[in-house]
C-alpha positions as CSV (number, residue, x, y, z in Angstrom):
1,X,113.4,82.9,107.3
2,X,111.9,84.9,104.2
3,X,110.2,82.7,102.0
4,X,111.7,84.4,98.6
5,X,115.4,84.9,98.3
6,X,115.4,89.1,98.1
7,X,118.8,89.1,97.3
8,X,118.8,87.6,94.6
9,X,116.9,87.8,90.6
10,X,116.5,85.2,88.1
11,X,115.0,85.1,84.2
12,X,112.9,82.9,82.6
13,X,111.3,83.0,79.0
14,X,107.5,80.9,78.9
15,X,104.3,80.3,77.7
16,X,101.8,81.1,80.4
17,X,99.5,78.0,81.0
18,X,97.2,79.2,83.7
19,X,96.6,82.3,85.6
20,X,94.8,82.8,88.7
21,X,93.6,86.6,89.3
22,X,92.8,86.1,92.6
23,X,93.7,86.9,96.6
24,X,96.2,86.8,98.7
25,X,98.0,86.5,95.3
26,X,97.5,86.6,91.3
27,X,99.4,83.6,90.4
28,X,100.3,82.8,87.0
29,X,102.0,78.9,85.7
30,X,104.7,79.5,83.1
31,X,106.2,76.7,80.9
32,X,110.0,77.1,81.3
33,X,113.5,75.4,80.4
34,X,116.5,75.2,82.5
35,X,119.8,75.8,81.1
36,X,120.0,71.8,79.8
37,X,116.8,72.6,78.1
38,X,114.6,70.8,80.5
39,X,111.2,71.7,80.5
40,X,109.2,72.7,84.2
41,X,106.5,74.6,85.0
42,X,107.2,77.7,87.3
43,X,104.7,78.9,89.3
44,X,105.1,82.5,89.9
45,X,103.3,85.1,92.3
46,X,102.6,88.4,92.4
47,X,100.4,90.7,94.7
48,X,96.8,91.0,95.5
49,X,94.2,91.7,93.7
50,X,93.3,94.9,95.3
51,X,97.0,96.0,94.9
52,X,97.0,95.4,91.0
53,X,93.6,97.2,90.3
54,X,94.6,99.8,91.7
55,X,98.0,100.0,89.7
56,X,96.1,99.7,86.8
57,X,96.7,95.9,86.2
58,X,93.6,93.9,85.3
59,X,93.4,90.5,84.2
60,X,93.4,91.1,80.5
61,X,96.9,92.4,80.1
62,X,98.0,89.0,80.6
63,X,96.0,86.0,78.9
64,X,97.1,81.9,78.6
65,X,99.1,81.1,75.6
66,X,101.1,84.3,76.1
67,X,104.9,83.9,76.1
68,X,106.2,86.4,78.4
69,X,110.1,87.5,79.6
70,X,109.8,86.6,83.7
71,X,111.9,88.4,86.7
72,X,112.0,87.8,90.1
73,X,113.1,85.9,93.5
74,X,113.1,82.1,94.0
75,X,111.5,80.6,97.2
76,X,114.3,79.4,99.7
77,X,112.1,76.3,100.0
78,X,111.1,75.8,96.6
79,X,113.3,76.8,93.2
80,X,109.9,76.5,90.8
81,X,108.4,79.3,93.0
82,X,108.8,82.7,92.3
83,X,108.0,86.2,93.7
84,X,107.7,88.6,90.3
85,X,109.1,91.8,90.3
86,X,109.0,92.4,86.2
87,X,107.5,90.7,83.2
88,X,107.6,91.8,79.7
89,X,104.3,91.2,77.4
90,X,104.8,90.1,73.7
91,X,103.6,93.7,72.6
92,X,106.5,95.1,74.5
93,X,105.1,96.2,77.5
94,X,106.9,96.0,80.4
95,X,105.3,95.3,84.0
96,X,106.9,96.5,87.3
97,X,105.5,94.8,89.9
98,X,106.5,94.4,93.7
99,X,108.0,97.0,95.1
100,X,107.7,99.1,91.8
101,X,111.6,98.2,90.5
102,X,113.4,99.6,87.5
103,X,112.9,98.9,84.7
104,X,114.8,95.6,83.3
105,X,114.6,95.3,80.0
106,X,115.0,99.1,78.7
107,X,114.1,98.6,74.8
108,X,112.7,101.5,72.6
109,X,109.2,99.1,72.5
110,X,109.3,98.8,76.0
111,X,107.0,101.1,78.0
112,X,106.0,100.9,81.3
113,X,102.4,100.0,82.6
114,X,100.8,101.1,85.6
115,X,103.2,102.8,87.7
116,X,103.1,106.8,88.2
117,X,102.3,107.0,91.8
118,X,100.3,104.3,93.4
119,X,96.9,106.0,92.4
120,X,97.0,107.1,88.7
121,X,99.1,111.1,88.0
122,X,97.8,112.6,91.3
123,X,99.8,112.6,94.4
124,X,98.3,113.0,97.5
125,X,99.6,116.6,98.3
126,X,97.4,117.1,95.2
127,X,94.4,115.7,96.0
128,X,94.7,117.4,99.4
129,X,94.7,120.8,97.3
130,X,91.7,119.8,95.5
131,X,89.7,118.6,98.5
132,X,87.6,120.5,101.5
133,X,90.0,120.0,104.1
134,X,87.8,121.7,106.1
135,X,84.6,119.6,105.5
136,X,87.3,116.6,106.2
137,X,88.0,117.8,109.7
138,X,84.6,117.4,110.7
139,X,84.4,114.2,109.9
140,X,86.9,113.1,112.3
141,X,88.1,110.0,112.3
142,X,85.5,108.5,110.2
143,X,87.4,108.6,106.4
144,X,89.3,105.9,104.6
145,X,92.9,106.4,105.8
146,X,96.0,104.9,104.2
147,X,99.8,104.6,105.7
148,X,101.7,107.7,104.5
149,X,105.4,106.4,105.0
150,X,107.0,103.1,106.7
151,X,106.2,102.8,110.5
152,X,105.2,100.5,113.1
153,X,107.4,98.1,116.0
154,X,110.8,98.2,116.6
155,X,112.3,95.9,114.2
156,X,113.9,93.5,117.4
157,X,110.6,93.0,120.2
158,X,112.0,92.5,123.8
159,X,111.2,88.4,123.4
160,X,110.9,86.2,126.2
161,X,112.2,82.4,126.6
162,X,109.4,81.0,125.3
163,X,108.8,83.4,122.2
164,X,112.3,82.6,121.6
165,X,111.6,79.3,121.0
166,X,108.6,79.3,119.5
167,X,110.5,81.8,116.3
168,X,112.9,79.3,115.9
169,X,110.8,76.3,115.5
170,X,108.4,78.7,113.1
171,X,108.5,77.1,109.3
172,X,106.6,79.2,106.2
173,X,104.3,76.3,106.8
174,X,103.2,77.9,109.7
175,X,101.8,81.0,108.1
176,X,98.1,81.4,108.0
177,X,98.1,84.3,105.1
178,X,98.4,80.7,103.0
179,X,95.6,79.3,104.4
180,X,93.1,82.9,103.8
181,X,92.6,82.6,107.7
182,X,91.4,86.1,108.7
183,X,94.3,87.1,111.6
184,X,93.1,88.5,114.4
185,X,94.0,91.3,116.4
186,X,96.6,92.8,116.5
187,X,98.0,91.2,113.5
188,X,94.4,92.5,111.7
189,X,95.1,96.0,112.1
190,X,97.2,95.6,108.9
191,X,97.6,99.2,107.1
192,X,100.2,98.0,104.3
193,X,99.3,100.4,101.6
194,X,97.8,100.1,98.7
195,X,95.4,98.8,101.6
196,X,93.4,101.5,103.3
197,X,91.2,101.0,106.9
198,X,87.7,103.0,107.3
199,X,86.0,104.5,110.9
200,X,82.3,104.3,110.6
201,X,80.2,105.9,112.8
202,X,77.6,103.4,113.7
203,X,73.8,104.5,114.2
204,X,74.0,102.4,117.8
205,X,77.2,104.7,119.1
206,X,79.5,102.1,118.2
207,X,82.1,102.4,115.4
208,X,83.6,99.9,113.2
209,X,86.7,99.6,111.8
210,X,86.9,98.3,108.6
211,X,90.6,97.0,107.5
212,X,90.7,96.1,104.1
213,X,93.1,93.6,103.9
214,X,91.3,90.2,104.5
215,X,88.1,91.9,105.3
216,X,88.4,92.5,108.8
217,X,85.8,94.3,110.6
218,X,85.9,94.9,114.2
219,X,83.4,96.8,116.6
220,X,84.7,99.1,119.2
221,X,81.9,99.5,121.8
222,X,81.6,103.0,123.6
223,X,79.6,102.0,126.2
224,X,81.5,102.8,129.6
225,X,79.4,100.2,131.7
226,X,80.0,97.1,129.6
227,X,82.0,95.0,131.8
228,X,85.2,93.8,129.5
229,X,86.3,90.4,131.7
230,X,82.2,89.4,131.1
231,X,82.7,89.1,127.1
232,X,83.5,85.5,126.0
233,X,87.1,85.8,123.7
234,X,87.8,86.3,119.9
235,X,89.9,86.2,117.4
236,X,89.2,90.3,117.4
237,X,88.7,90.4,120.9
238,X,86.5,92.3,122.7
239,X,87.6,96.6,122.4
240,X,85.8,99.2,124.6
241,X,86.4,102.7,123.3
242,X,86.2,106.6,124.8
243,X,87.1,109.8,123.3
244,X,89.5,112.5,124.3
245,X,88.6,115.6,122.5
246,X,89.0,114.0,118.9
247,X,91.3,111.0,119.3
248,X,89.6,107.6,119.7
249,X,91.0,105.6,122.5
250,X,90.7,101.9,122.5
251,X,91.1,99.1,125.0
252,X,91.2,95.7,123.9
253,X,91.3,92.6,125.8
254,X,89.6,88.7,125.2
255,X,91.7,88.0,122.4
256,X,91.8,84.4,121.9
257,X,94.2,84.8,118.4
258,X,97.4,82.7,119.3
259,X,100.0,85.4,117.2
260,X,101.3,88.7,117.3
261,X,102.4,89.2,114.0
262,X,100.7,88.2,110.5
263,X,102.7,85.4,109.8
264,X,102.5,84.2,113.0
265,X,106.3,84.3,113.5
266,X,105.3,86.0,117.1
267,X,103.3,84.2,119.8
268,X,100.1,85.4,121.6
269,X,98.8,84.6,125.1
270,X,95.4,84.9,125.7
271,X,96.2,87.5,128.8
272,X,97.5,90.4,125.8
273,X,96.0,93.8,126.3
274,X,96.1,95.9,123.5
275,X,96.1,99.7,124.0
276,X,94.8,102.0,120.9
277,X,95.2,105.4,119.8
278,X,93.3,107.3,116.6
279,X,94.3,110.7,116.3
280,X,93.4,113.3,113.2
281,X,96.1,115.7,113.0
282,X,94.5,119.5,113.7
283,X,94.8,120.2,109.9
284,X,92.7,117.5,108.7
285,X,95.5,115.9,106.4
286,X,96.5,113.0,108.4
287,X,95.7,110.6,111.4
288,X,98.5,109.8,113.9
289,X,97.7,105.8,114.8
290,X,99.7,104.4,118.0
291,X,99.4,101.0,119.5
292,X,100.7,99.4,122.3
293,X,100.8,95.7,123.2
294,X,100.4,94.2,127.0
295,X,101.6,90.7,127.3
296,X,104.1,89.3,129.9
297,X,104.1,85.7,128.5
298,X,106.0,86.5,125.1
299,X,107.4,90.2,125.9
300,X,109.5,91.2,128.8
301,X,107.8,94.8,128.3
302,X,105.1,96.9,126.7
303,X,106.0,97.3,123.1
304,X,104.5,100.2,121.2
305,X,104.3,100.7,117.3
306,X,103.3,104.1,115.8
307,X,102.1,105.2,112.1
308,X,101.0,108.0,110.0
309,X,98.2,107.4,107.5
310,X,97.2,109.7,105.2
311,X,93.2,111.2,103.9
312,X,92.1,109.6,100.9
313,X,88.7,111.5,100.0
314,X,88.1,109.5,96.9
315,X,89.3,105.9,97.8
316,X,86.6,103.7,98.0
317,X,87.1,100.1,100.3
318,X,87.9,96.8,98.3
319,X,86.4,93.7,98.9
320,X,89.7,91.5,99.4
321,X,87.7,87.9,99.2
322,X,91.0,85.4,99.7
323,X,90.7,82.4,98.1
324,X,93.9,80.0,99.0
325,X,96.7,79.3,96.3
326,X,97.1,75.8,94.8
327,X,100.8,75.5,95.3
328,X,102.2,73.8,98.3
Protein backbone atom coordinates (compact mmCIF):
# COMPACT_ATOMS: atom_id res chain seq x y z
CA UNK A 1 0.00 0.00 0.00
CA UNK A 2 1.13 3.73 -1.06
CA UNK A 3 1.88 5.62 1.92
CA UNK A 4 0.04 8.97 0.47
CA UNK A 5 -3.49 8.79 -0.90
CA UNK A 6 -2.65 9.89 -4.87
CA UNK A 7 -6.06 10.02 -5.53
CA UNK A 8 -6.94 12.33 -3.63
CA UNK A 9 -5.98 16.49 -2.70
CA UNK A 10 -6.64 18.41 0.41
CA UNK A 11 -6.09 22.36 1.54
CA UNK A 12 -4.99 23.84 4.45
CA UNK A 13 -4.18 27.53 5.36
CA UNK A 14 -1.07 27.85 8.36
CA UNK A 15 1.67 29.44 9.93
CA UNK A 16 4.78 27.38 9.34
CA UNK A 17 6.48 26.61 12.75
CA UNK A 18 9.46 24.63 11.66
CA UNK A 19 11.10 23.55 8.57
CA UNK A 20 13.62 21.00 7.95
CA UNK A 21 15.69 21.53 4.56
CA UNK A 22 17.08 18.35 4.65
CA UNK A 23 17.25 14.54 2.99
CA UNK A 24 15.31 12.05 2.07
CA UNK A 25 12.76 14.93 2.50
CA UNK A 26 12.42 18.90 3.25
CA UNK A 27 9.75 18.84 5.77
CA UNK A 28 7.98 21.74 6.93
CA UNK A 29 5.30 21.85 10.46
CA UNK A 30 2.30 24.01 9.61
CA UNK A 31 -0.21 25.23 12.30
CA UNK A 32 -3.67 24.23 10.87
CA UNK A 33 -7.57 24.17 11.78
CA UNK A 34 -10.05 21.61 10.92
CA UNK A 35 -13.37 22.54 9.68
CA UNK A 36 -14.66 22.85 13.67
CA UNK A 37 -11.76 25.14 14.08
CA UNK A 38 -9.52 22.87 15.94
CA UNK A 39 -6.14 23.58 15.90
CA UNK A 40 -3.24 20.68 14.76
CA UNK A 41 -0.01 20.76 13.51
CA UNK A 42 0.40 19.10 9.99
CA UNK A 43 3.48 17.88 9.06
CA UNK A 44 4.05 18.12 5.45
CA UNK A 45 6.83 16.61 3.08
CA UNK A 46 8.19 17.36 0.05
CA UNK A 47 11.28 16.09 -1.99
CA UNK A 48 14.89 15.99 -1.57
CA UNK A 49 17.13 18.32 -1.26
CA UNK A 50 19.07 17.69 -4.33
CA UNK A 51 15.62 17.62 -6.21
CA UNK A 52 14.65 21.23 -4.96
CA UNK A 53 18.13 22.94 -5.71
CA UNK A 54 18.05 21.99 -8.72
CA UNK A 55 14.36 23.35 -9.40
CA UNK A 56 15.52 26.42 -8.14
CA UNK A 57 14.04 26.05 -4.50
CA UNK A 58 16.37 26.99 -1.68
CA UNK A 59 15.63 27.33 1.82
CA UNK A 60 14.86 30.98 1.85
CA UNK A 61 11.73 31.08 -0.22
CA UNK A 62 10.10 29.67 2.65
CA UNK A 63 10.98 30.90 6.35
CA UNK A 64 9.00 30.17 10.06
CA UNK A 65 6.28 32.48 10.84
CA UNK A 66 5.20 32.40 7.19
CA UNK A 67 1.47 31.67 6.59
CA UNK A 68 1.22 29.80 3.50
CA UNK A 69 -1.95 28.23 1.26
CA UNK A 70 -0.96 24.14 1.45
CA UNK A 71 -1.91 21.25 -1.23
CA UNK A 72 -1.39 17.86 -1.28
CA UNK A 73 -2.13 13.93 -0.39
CA UNK A 74 -2.76 12.64 3.14
CA UNK A 75 -0.92 9.51 4.35
CA UNK A 76 -3.32 6.39 4.42
CA UNK A 77 -1.78 5.76 7.83
CA UNK A 78 -1.67 9.12 9.17
CA UNK A 79 -4.32 12.24 8.27
CA UNK A 80 -1.66 15.01 9.81
CA UNK A 81 0.90 13.83 7.20
CA UNK A 82 1.06 15.11 3.97
CA UNK A 83 2.90 14.75 0.54
CA UNK A 84 2.91 18.57 -1.00
CA UNK A 85 2.26 19.01 -4.48
CA UNK A 86 1.59 23.17 -4.27
CA UNK A 87 1.93 25.93 -1.75
CA UNK A 88 1.37 29.43 -2.20
CA UNK A 89 3.88 32.08 -0.47
CA UNK A 90 2.31 35.28 1.16
CA UNK A 91 4.03 37.42 -1.74
CA UNK A 92 1.95 35.38 -4.20
CA UNK A 93 4.21 32.97 -5.38
CA UNK A 94 3.03 29.85 -6.14
CA UNK A 95 5.20 26.48 -5.75
CA UNK A 96 4.63 23.35 -7.86
CA UNK A 97 6.24 20.68 -6.34
CA UNK A 98 6.00 16.80 -6.89
CA UNK A 99 5.42 15.80 -10.00
CA UNK A 100 5.43 19.43 -11.32
CA UNK A 101 1.23 19.86 -11.19
CA UNK A 102 -0.79 22.68 -12.43
CA UNK A 103 -1.09 25.33 -11.12
CA UNK A 104 -3.89 25.63 -8.24
CA UNK A 105 -4.50 28.82 -7.35
CA UNK A 106 -4.41 30.82 -10.86
CA UNK A 107 -4.48 34.61 -9.47
CA UNK A 108 -3.02 37.60 -11.46
CA UNK A 109 -0.23 37.73 -8.26
CA UNK A 110 0.38 34.25 -8.70
CA UNK A 111 3.48 33.28 -10.61
CA UNK A 112 5.17 30.23 -10.78
CA UNK A 113 8.63 29.42 -9.21
CA UNK A 114 11.03 27.05 -10.42
CA UNK A 115 9.58 24.96 -12.98
CA UNK A 116 10.69 25.44 -16.87
CA UNK A 117 12.21 22.16 -17.47
CA UNK A 118 13.92 20.39 -14.64
CA UNK A 119 17.32 22.24 -15.25
CA UNK A 120 16.60 26.06 -15.72
CA UNK A 121 15.33 27.29 -19.89
CA UNK A 122 17.54 24.61 -21.59
CA UNK A 123 16.37 21.31 -22.65
CA UNK A 124 18.53 18.73 -23.21
CA UNK A 125 18.22 18.48 -27.09
CA UNK A 126 19.75 21.94 -26.50
CA UNK A 127 22.51 21.37 -24.49
CA UNK A 128 23.33 18.43 -26.80
CA UNK A 129 23.56 21.21 -29.70
CA UNK A 130 25.81 23.22 -27.72
CA UNK A 131 28.17 20.49 -26.59
CA UNK A 132 31.20 18.38 -28.38
CA UNK A 133 29.36 15.30 -28.93
CA UNK A 134 32.23 14.16 -30.37
CA UNK A 135 34.77 14.77 -27.44
CA UNK A 136 31.67 13.00 -25.44
CA UNK A 137 31.99 9.85 -27.37
CA UNK A 138 35.45 9.36 -26.32
CA UNK A 139 34.79 9.43 -23.06
CA UNK A 140 32.72 6.42 -23.07
CA UNK A 141 30.85 5.54 -20.44
CA UNK A 142 32.63 7.68 -17.97
CA UNK A 143 29.99 11.00 -17.86
CA UNK A 144 27.21 11.85 -15.40
CA UNK A 145 24.12 10.21 -16.99
CA UNK A 146 20.54 10.83 -16.10
CA UNK A 147 17.12 8.70 -17.00
CA UNK A 148 15.71 10.17 -20.25
CA UNK A 149 12.07 8.78 -19.98
CA UNK A 150 10.16 6.15 -17.55
CA UNK A 151 11.70 2.54 -17.77
CA UNK A 152 12.79 -0.27 -15.74
CA UNK A 153 10.83 -3.95 -14.55
CA UNK A 154 7.68 -5.13 -15.59
CA UNK A 155 5.27 -3.59 -13.31
CA UNK A 156 3.92 -7.46 -12.07
CA UNK A 157 7.55 -9.62 -11.19
CA UNK A 158 7.00 -13.49 -11.69
CA UNK A 159 6.80 -13.83 -7.51
CA UNK A 160 7.24 -16.96 -5.88
CA UNK A 161 5.23 -18.37 -2.66
CA UNK A 162 7.30 -17.01 -0.40
CA UNK A 163 7.73 -13.38 -1.99
CA UNK A 164 4.12 -13.55 -1.93
CA UNK A 165 3.93 -13.66 1.39
CA UNK A 166 6.50 -11.71 2.46
CA UNK A 167 4.53 -8.38 0.13
CA UNK A 168 1.56 -9.01 2.00
CA UNK A 169 2.90 -8.82 5.47
CA UNK A 170 5.16 -5.58 4.22
CA UNK A 171 3.91 -2.29 6.35
CA UNK A 172 5.44 1.40 5.42
CA UNK A 173 7.13 0.61 8.60
CA UNK A 174 9.15 -1.66 6.85
CA UNK A 175 10.83 0.83 4.58
CA UNK A 176 14.45 1.67 5.10
CA UNK A 177 14.36 5.09 2.85
CA UNK A 178 12.92 6.21 6.56
CA UNK A 179 15.59 5.08 8.37
CA UNK A 180 18.57 6.88 5.65
CA UNK A 181 19.79 3.11 5.41
CA UNK A 182 21.91 3.12 2.18
CA UNK A 183 20.05 0.11 -0.03
CA UNK A 184 22.09 -2.11 -1.55
CA UNK A 185 22.18 -3.54 -4.75
CA UNK A 186 20.06 -3.75 -6.87
CA UNK A 187 17.79 -1.45 -5.20
CA UNK A 188 21.10 1.13 -5.17
CA UNK A 189 21.25 1.49 -8.76
CA UNK A 190 18.44 4.08 -8.36
CA UNK A 191 18.38 6.53 -11.59
CA UNK A 192 15.09 8.47 -10.61
CA UNK A 193 15.85 11.83 -12.20
CA UNK A 194 16.58 14.74 -10.99
CA UNK A 195 19.23 12.14 -9.65
CA UNK A 196 22.07 11.38 -12.06
CA UNK A 197 24.89 8.24 -11.65
CA UNK A 198 28.69 8.85 -12.78
CA UNK A 199 31.37 6.07 -14.38
CA UNK A 200 34.81 6.92 -13.20
CA UNK A 201 37.66 5.55 -14.63
CA UNK A 202 39.85 4.54 -11.69
CA UNK A 203 43.76 5.01 -11.95
CA UNK A 204 43.92 1.03 -10.60
CA UNK A 205 41.61 -0.25 -13.80
CA UNK A 206 38.73 -0.38 -11.78
CA UNK A 207 35.68 1.91 -12.19
CA UNK A 208 33.27 3.25 -9.81
CA UNK A 209 29.95 4.00 -10.08
CA UNK A 210 28.72 6.71 -8.32
CA UNK A 211 24.68 6.84 -7.84
CA UNK A 212 23.68 9.89 -6.32
CA UNK A 213 20.80 9.10 -4.54
CA UNK A 214 21.99 8.16 -0.99
CA UNK A 215 25.53 8.31 -1.91
CA UNK A 216 26.14 5.02 -3.15
CA UNK A 217 29.38 4.10 -4.58
CA UNK A 218 30.26 0.81 -5.81
CA UNK A 219 33.53 -0.71 -7.44
CA UNK A 220 33.34 -2.86 -10.32
CA UNK A 221 36.62 -4.88 -10.48
CA UNK A 222 38.04 -5.73 -14.08
CA UNK A 223 40.35 -8.10 -13.07
CA UNK A 224 39.46 -11.56 -14.91
CA UNK A 225 41.35 -13.70 -12.24
CA UNK A 226 39.67 -12.56 -9.10
CA UNK A 227 37.84 -15.43 -8.01
CA UNK A 228 34.00 -14.02 -7.21
CA UNK A 229 32.78 -17.09 -4.70
CA UNK A 230 36.28 -16.05 -2.54
CA UNK A 231 34.91 -12.38 -1.78
CA UNK A 232 33.11 -12.22 1.67
CA UNK A 233 29.26 -10.62 0.87
CA UNK A 234 27.87 -6.91 0.90
CA UNK A 235 25.33 -4.93 0.96
CA UNK A 236 26.83 -3.93 -2.76
CA UNK A 237 28.05 -7.14 -3.36
CA UNK A 238 30.93 -8.06 -4.99
CA UNK A 239 30.73 -7.01 -9.32
CA UNK A 240 33.49 -8.28 -11.74
CA UNK A 241 33.35 -6.28 -14.96
CA UNK A 242 34.71 -6.87 -18.88
CA UNK A 243 34.18 -4.87 -21.88
CA UNK A 244 32.69 -5.62 -25.26
CA UNK A 245 33.83 -3.07 -27.65
CA UNK A 246 32.34 0.00 -25.57
CA UNK A 247 29.58 -1.51 -23.34
CA UNK A 248 30.54 -2.36 -19.79
CA UNK A 249 29.45 -5.73 -18.72
CA UNK A 250 28.94 -6.50 -15.09
CA UNK A 251 28.51 -9.58 -12.96
CA UNK A 252 27.50 -9.25 -9.61
CA UNK A 253 27.10 -11.81 -6.96
CA UNK A 254 27.80 -11.79 -2.74
CA UNK A 255 25.01 -9.64 -2.07
CA UNK A 256 24.07 -10.00 1.35
CA UNK A 257 21.15 -6.95 1.06
CA UNK A 258 17.84 -8.84 2.02
CA UNK A 259 15.46 -6.63 -0.76
CA UNK A 260 14.93 -6.25 -4.27
CA UNK A 261 13.30 -3.16 -4.47
CA UNK A 262 13.85 0.32 -2.45
CA UNK A 263 11.29 0.02 -0.17
CA UNK A 264 11.90 -3.29 0.45
CA UNK A 265 8.43 -4.41 -0.68
CA UNK A 266 10.46 -7.37 -2.66
CA UNK A 267 12.66 -9.93 -0.93
CA UNK A 268 16.29 -10.84 -1.56
CA UNK A 269 18.19 -14.23 -1.13
CA UNK A 270 21.55 -14.10 -0.66
CA UNK A 271 22.08 -16.63 -3.84
CA UNK A 272 20.79 -13.39 -6.42
CA UNK A 273 23.05 -12.85 -9.34
CA UNK A 274 22.78 -9.71 -10.91
CA UNK A 275 23.69 -9.35 -14.57
CA UNK A 276 24.69 -5.66 -15.95
CA UNK A 277 24.84 -3.83 -19.12
CA UNK A 278 26.29 -0.02 -19.82
CA UNK A 279 25.95 0.78 -23.28
CA UNK A 280 26.72 4.50 -25.02
CA UNK A 281 24.63 4.75 -27.98
CA UNK A 282 27.08 5.20 -31.27
CA UNK A 283 26.07 9.01 -31.31
CA UNK A 284 27.26 9.89 -28.05
CA UNK A 285 23.76 11.29 -26.86
CA UNK A 286 22.69 8.54 -24.69
CA UNK A 287 23.56 5.29 -22.67
CA UNK A 288 21.25 2.14 -23.06
CA UNK A 289 21.36 0.56 -19.24
CA UNK A 290 19.87 -3.17 -18.99
CA UNK A 291 19.78 -5.25 -15.86
CA UNK A 292 18.81 -8.59 -15.24
CA UNK A 293 18.15 -10.30 -11.82
CA UNK A 294 19.04 -14.14 -11.00
CA UNK A 295 17.25 -15.43 -8.00
CA UNK A 296 15.15 -18.67 -7.74
CA UNK A 297 14.09 -18.09 -4.13
CA UNK A 298 11.72 -15.03 -4.78
CA UNK A 299 11.34 -15.17 -8.70
CA UNK A 300 10.13 -18.12 -10.74
CA UNK A 301 12.38 -16.57 -13.65
CA UNK A 302 15.08 -14.10 -14.72
CA UNK A 303 13.53 -10.71 -14.70
CA UNK A 304 15.11 -7.96 -16.69
CA UNK A 305 14.59 -4.09 -16.41
CA UNK A 306 15.89 -1.76 -19.20
CA UNK A 307 16.52 2.31 -19.31
CA UNK A 308 17.64 5.13 -21.28
CA UNK A 309 19.63 7.81 -19.58
CA UNK A 310 20.60 10.74 -21.14
CA UNK A 311 24.42 13.02 -21.30
CA UNK A 312 24.45 15.73 -18.97
CA UNK A 313 27.91 17.60 -19.77
CA UNK A 314 27.44 20.28 -17.15
CA UNK A 315 25.69 18.32 -14.22
CA UNK A 316 27.83 18.18 -11.53
CA UNK A 317 27.16 15.08 -8.63
CA UNK A 318 25.26 16.11 -5.29
CA UNK A 319 26.19 15.08 -2.08
CA UNK A 320 22.67 13.55 -0.91
CA UNK A 321 23.72 13.32 3.02
CA UNK A 322 20.24 11.68 4.51
CA UNK A 323 19.49 12.68 7.73
CA UNK A 324 16.13 10.66 9.04
CA UNK A 325 12.75 12.68 9.51
CA UNK A 326 11.32 13.25 12.99
CA UNK A 327 7.80 12.09 12.32
CA UNK A 328 6.74 8.59 13.03
Amino acid sequence: MAEFDFNTIDEYRGEVIRLNWRNPHVELTLMVQDDDGTEFELEVEAQDVNTMSRRGLYPELINIGDVVRIAGHLSRRNSRLMSVTNVLLTNGTEIRFRGNPQPRWATQETETAGFGTVFGSESIEEIHANTDLEAGKEMGVFRVWMRARAGGFPSELPLTASAIEHRQNWTVADDPNTTCTVPGMPSSMRINPPHPIELLQREDGNITVHVEFFDVFRTVYMDSGIDPQAQEPSPQGFSLGHWEGETLVVNTTAVNWPYFDNMAQTPLSSSVEIYERFEPTADGRQLNYLMSVTDPENFSETITGAWVLDWWPNLEMQEYDCIPPEHP
